[in-house]
C-alpha positions in Angstrom: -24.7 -2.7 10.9 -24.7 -6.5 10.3 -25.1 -9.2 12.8 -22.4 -12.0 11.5 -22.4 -15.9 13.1 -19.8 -17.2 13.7 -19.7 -20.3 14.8 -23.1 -20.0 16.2 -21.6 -16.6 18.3 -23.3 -13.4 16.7 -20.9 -10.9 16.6 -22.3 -7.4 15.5 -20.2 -5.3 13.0 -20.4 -1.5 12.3 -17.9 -0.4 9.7 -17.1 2.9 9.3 -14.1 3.1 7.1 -12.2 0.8 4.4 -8.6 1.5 4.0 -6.5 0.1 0.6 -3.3 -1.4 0.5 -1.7 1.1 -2.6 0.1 -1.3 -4.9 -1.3 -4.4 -5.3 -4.5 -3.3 -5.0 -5.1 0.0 -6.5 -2.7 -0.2 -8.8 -0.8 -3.4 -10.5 2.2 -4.1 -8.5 4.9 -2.0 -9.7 8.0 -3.5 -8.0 9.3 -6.1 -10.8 8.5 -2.9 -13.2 11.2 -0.3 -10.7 13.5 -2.9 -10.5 13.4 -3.9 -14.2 13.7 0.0 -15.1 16.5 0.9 -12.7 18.8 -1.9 -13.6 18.4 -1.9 -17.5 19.1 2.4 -17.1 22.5 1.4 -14.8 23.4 -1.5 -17.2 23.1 -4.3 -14.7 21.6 -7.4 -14.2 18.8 -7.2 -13.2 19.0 -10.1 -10.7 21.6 -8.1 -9.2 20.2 -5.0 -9.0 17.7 -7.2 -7.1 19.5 -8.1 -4.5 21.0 -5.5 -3.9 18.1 -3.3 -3.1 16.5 -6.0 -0.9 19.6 -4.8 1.2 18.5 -1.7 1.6 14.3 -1.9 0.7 13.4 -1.6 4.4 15.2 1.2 5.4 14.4 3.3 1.7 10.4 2.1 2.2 10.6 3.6 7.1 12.1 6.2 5.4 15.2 5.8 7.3 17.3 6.6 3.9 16.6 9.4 1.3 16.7 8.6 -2.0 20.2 10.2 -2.5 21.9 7.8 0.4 19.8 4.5 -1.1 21.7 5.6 -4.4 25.2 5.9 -2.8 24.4 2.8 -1.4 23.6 0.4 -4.4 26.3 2.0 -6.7 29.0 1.7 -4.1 27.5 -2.2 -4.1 27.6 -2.6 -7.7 30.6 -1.0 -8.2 29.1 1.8 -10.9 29.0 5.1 -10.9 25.8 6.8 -8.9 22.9 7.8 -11.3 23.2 11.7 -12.5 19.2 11.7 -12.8 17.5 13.7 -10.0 15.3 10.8 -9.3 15.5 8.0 -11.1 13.1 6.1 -8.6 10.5 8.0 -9.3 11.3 8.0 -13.2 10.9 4.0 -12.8 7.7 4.2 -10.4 6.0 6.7 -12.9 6.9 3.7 -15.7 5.6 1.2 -13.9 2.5 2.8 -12.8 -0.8 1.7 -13.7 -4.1 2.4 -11.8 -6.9 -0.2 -11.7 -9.6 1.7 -12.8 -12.4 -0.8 -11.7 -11.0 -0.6 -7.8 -10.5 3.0 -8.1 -14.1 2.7 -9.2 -15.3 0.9 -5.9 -13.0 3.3 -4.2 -15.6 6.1 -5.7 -18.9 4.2 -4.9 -17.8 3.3 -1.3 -17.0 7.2 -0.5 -20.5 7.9 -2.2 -21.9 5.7 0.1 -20.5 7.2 3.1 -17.6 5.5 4.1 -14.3 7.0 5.0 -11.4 6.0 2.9 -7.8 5.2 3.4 -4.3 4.1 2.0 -2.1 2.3 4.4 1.4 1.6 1.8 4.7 0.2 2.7 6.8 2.6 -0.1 9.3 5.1 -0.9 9.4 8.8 -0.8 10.0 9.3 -4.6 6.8 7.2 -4.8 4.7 9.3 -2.3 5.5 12.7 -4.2 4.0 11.3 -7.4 0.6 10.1 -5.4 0.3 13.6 -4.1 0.9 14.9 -8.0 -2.3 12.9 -9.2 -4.6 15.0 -7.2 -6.8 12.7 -6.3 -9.8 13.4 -3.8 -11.1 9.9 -3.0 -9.1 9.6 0.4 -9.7 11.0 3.9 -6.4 9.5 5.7 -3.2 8.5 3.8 -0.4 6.7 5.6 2.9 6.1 4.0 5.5 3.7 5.8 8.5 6.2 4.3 6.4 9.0 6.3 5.7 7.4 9.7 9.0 5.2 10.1 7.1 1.9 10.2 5.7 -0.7 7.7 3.4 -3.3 7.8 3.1 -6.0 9.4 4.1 -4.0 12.6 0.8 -3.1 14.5 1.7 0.2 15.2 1.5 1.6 11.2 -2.2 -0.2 11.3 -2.9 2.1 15.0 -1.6 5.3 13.2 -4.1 4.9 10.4 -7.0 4.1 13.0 -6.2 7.2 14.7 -6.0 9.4 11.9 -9.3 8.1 10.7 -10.9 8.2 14.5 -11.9 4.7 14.6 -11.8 1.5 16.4 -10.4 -1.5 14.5 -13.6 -3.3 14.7 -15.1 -0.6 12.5 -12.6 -1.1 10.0 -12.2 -3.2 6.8 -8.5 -3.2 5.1 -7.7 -4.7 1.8 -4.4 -5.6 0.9 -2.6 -8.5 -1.6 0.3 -9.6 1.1 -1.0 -12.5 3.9 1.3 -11.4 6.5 -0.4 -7.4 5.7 -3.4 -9.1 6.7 -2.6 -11.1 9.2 -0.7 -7.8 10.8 -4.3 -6.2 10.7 -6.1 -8.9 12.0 -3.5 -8.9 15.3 -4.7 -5.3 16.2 -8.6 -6.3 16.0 -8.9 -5.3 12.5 -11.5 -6.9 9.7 -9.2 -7.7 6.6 -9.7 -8.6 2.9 -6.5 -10.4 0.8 -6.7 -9.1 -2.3 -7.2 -11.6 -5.2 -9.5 -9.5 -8.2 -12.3 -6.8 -8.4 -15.4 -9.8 -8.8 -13.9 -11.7 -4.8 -13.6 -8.1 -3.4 -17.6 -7.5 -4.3 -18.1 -10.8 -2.9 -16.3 -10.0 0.1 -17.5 -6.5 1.0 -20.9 -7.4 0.9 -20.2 -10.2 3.8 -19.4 -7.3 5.9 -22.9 -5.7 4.4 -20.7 -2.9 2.5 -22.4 -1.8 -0.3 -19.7 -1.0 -3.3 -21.6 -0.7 -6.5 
């Protein structure tokens, strides 16, 4: 528990669970690496690959699209032929994948220390089947947008991973690199960290009295 003025009004906080944006903050970004990869293997700019896929990035990341349909999609768009690959998503996400080890680290000391853990990631289904590939035992509650039809900002993806953790947002603390992530948090009476480097995510956990080392 800590006691935190504000304004000279004392506010108690309990915290009971941190929950981590996936890329961005787990890992380094991998979008500019995807879109890099998918349009040097089609042979097109990669500009245009771009903006092609912003087209179709939001339904692809609720999960309104499978990977197959986002495919017919952008090659009836660019005019080439559809890729032959089973899934070349993933091929480029598994390329451009590359885990910070020191927040993975914190990730560790935090669960050691009794917290529960979360993910809460806007991304793609090819994406998600990788995560679940790595194994890894560091996280109670895992909430993918592609899984639950709903991204962030939109309050209700923040409620679903409340629920699933059996918590009130007060007694959470989420960390993510986007502004209007966190300002989506801080709308449903969530405590929220932007994401800058490991040494100002110390310095902000321990505001809250969370104890990460």
């Amino acid at each position: 528990m800590k006691i935190v003025n504000y304004n000279n009004i004392f506010i108690t906080l309990m915290i009971k669970a941190i929950i981590f944006d996936w890329g961005g903050v787990l890992i380094e970004s991998p979008s500019k690496g995807i879109i890099s990869y998918c349009a040097n293997y089609l042979k097109v700019d990669v500009k245009e690959f771009d903006r092609v896929y912003q087209k179709y990035k939001q339904d692809f990341q609720m999960g309104k699209i499978s990977e197959n349909e986002f495919w017919n999609r952008v090659s009836l768009d660019l005019g080439i032929q559809k890729p032959p690959i089973h899934s070349l998503w993933k091929d480029a996400f598994i390329a451009s994948y590359i885990e910070k080890k020191d927040i993975f680290n914190i990730v560790s000391n935090l669960r050691k220390n009794g917290y529960k853990i979360g993910i809460l990631s806007n991304t793609e289904m090819p994406a998600t089947r990788f995560f679940y590939e790595q194994n890894y035992n560091l996280f109670d509650n895992i909430v993918f947008s592609c899984n639950v039809g709903v991204k962030k900002p939109d309050s209700q993806i923040y409620k679903i991973i409340l629920k699933k953790l059996h918590i009130q947002p007060k007694e959470a603390v989420i960390i993510d690199d986007r502004e209007e992530n966190i300002v989506g948090a801080n709308n449903v009476g969530m405590n929220a960290i932007l994401f800058i480097n490991k040494n100002q995510l110390l310095k902000t956990l321990s505001f809250f009295n969370i104890l990460a080392t």
